[in-house]
TORPA-4810 file (N, C-alpha, C, O; in nm, 3 decimals):
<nodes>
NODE_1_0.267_4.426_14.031_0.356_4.530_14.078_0.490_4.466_14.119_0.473_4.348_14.151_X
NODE_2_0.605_4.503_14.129_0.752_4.486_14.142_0.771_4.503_14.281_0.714_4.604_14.320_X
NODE_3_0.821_4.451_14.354_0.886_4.431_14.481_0.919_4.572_14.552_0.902_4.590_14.673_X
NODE_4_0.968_4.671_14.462_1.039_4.824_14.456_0.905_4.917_14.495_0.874_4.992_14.588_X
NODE_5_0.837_4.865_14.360_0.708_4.988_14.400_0.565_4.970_14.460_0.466_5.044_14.464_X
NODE_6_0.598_4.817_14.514_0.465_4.803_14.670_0.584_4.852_14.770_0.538_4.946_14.834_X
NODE_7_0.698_4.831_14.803_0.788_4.891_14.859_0.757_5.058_14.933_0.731_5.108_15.043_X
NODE_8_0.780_5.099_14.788_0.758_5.268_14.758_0.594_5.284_14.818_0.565_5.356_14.914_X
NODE_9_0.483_5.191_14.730_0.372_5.240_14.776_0.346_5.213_14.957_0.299_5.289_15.041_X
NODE_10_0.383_5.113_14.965_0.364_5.110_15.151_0.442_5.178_15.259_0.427_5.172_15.381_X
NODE_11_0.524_5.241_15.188_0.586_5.348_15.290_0.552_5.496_15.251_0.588_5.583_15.331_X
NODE_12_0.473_5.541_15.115_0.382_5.618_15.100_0.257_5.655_15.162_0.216_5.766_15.195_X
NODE_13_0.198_5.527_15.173_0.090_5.527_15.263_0.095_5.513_15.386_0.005_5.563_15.454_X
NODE_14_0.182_5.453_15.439_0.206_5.507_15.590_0.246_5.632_15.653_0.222_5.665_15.769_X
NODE_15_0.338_5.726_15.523_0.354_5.818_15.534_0.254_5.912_15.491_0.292_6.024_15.455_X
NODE_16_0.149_5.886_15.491_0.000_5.997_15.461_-0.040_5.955_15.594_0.004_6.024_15.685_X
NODE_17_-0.133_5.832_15.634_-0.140_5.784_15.722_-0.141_5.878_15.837_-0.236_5.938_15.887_X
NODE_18_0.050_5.879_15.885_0.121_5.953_15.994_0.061_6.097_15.987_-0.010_6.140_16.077_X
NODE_19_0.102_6.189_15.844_0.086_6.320_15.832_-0.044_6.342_15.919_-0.045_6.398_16.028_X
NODE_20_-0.162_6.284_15.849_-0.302_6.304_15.884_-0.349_6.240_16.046_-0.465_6.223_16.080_X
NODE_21_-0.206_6.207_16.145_-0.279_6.222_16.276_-0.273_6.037_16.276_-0.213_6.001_16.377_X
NODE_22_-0.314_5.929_16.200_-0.358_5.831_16.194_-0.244_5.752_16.233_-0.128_5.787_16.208_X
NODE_23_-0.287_5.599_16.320_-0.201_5.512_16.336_-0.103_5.462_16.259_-0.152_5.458_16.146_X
NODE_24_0.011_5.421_16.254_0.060_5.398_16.140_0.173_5.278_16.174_0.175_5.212_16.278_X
NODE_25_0.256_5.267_16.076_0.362_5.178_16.084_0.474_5.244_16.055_0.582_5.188_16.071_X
NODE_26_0.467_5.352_16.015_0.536_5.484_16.003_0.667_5.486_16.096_0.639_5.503_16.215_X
NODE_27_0.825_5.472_16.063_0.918_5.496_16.195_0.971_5.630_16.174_1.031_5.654_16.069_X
NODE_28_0.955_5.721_16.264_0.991_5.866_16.318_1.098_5.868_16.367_1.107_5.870_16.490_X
NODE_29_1.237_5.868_16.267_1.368_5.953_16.372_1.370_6.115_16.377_1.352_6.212_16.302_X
NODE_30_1.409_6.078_16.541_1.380_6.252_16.605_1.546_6.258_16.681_1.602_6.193_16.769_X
NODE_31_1.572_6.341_16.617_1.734_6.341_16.716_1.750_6.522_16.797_1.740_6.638_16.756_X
NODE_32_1.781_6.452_16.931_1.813_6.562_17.010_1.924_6.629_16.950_2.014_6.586_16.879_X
NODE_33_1.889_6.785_17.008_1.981_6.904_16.998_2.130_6.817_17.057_2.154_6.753_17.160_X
NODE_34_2.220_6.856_16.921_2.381_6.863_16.920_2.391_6.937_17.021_2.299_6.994_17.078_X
NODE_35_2.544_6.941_17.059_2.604_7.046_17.107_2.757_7.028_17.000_2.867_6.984_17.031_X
NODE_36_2.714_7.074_16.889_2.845_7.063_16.768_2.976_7.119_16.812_3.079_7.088_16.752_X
NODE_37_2.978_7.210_16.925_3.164_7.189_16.976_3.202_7.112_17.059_3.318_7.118_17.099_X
NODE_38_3.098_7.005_17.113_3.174_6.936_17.208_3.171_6.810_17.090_3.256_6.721_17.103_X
NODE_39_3.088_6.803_16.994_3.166_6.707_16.891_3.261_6.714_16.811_3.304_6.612_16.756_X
NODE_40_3.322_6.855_16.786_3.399_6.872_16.675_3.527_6.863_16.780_3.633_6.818_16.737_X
NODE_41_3.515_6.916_16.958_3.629_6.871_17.042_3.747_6.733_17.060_3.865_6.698_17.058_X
NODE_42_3.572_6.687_17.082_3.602_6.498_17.117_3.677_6.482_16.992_3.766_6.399_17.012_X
NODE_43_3.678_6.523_16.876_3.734_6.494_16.714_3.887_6.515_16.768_3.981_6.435_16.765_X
NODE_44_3.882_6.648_16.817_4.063_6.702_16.857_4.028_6.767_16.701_4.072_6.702_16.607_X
NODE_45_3.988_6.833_16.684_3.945_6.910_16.549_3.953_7.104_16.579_3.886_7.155_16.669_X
NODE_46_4.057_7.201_16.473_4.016_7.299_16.480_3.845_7.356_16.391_3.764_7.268_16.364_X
NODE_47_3.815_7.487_16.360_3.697_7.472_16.329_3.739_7.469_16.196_3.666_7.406_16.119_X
NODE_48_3.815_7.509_16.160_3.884_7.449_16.003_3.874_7.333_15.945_3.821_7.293_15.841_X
NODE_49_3.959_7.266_16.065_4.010_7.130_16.007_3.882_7.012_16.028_3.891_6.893_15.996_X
NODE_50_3.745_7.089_16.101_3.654_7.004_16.134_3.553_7.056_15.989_3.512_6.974_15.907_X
NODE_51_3.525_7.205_15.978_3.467_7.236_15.828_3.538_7.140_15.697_3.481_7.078_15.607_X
NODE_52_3.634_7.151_15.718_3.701_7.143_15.538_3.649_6.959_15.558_3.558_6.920_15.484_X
NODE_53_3.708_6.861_15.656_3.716_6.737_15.670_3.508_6.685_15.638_3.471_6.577_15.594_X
NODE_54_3.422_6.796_15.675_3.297_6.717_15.678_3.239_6.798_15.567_3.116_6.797_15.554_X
NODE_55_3.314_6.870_15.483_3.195_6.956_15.392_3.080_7.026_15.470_2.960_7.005_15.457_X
NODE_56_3.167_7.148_15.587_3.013_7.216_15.607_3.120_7.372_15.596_3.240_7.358_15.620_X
NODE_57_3.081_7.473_15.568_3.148_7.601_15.564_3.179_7.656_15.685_3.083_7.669_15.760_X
NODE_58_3.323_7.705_15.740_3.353_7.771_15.862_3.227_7.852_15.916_3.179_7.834_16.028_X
NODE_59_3.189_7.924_15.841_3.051_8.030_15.892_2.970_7.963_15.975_2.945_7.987_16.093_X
NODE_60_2.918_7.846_15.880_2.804_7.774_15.949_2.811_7.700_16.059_2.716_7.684_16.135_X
NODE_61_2.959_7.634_16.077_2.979_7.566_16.195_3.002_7.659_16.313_2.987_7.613_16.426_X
NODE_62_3.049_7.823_16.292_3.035_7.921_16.369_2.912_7.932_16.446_2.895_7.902_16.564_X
NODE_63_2.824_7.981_16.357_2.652_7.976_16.384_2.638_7.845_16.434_2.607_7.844_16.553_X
NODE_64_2.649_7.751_16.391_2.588_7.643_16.520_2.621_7.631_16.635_2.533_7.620_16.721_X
NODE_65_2.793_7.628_16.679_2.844_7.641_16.762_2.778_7.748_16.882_2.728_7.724_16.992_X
NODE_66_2.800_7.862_16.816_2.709_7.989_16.909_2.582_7.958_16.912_2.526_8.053_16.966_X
NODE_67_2.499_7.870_16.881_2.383_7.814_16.881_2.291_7.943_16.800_2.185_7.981_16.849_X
NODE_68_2.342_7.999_16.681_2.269_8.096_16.625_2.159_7.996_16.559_2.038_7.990_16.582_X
NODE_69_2.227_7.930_16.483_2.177_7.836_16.415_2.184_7.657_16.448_2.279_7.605_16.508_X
NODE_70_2.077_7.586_16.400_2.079_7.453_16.418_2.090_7.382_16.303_2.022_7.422_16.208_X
NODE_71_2.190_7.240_16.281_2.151_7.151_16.215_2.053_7.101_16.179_1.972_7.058_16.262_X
NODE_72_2.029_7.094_16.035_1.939_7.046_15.946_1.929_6.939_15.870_2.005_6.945_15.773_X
NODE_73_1.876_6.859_15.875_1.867_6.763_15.704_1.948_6.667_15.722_1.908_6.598_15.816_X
NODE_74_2.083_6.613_15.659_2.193_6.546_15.623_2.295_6.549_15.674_2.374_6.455_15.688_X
NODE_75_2.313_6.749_15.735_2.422_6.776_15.828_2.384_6.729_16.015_2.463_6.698_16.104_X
NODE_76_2.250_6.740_16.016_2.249_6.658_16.136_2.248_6.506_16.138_2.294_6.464_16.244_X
NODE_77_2.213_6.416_16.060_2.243_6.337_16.058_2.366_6.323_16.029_2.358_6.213_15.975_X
NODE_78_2.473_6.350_16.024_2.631_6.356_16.007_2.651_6.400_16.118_2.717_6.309_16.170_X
NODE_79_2.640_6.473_16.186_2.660_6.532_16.318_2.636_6.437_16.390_2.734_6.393_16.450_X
NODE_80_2.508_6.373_16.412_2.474_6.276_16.472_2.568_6.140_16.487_2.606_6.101_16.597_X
NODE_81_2.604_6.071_16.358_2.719_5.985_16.319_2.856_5.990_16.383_2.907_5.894_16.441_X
NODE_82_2.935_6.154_16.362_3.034_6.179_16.417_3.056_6.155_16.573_3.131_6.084_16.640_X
NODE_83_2.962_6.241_16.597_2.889_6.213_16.725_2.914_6.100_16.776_3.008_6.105_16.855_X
NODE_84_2.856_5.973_16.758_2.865_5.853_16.789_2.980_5.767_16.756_3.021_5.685_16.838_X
NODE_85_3.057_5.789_16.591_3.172_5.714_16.565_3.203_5.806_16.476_3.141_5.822_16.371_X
NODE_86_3.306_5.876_16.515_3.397_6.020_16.445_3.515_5.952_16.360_3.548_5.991_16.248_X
NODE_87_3.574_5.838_16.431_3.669_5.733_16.373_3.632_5.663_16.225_3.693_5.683_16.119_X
NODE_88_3.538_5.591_16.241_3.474_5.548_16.168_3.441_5.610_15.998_3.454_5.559_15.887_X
NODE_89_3.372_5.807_16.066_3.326_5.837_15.974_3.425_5.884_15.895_3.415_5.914_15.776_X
NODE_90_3.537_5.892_15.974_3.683_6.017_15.921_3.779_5.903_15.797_3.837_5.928_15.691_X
NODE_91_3.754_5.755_15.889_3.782_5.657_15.776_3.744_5.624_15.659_3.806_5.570_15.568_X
NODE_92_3.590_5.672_15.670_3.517_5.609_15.556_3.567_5.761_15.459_3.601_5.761_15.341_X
NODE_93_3.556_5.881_15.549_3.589_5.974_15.395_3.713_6.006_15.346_3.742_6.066_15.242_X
NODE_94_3.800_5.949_15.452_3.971_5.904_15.368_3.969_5.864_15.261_4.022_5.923_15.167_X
NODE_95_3.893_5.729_15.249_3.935_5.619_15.094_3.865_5.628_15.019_3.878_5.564_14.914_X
</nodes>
């Protein structure tokens, strides 16, 4: 087997492992509830200029904001990022 797919298979099986309750080697990121206007604030961001700059739609950053709705998937982990280094991330999607 190739380096790639004992790779693939041992983080498969840890990830059954986990599902089914069992000890594992398995690492679980769990990220606390945003509060997405006090991140899009700290930015100095309108809700425009904070939608158009991260690829999420005015609507949706509405709904989160009002806490209708919560971050999911990719957008919380981006949230999360900004969150922590807004500089950083605003640089990396300049160039």
């Amino acid at each position: 087997m190739t380096n790639a797919f004992s790779s693939i298979k041992q983080g498969l099986t840890e990830a059954v492992e986990f599902s089914k309750g069992k000890s594992s080697k398995a690492v679980v990121h769990e990220f606390s509830p945003l509060d997405v206007k006090k991140i899009r604030t700290k930015v100095g961001m309108s809700q425009n200029e904070f939608a158009s700059a991260f690829g999420i739609s005015v609507s949706t950053l509405r709904h989160w904001e009002r806490g209708d709705r919560t971050p999911q998937g990719p957008a919380l982990v981006l949230l999360n990022v900004v969150a922590k280094e807004p500089e950083l991330v605003l640089r990396a999607l300049a160039s």
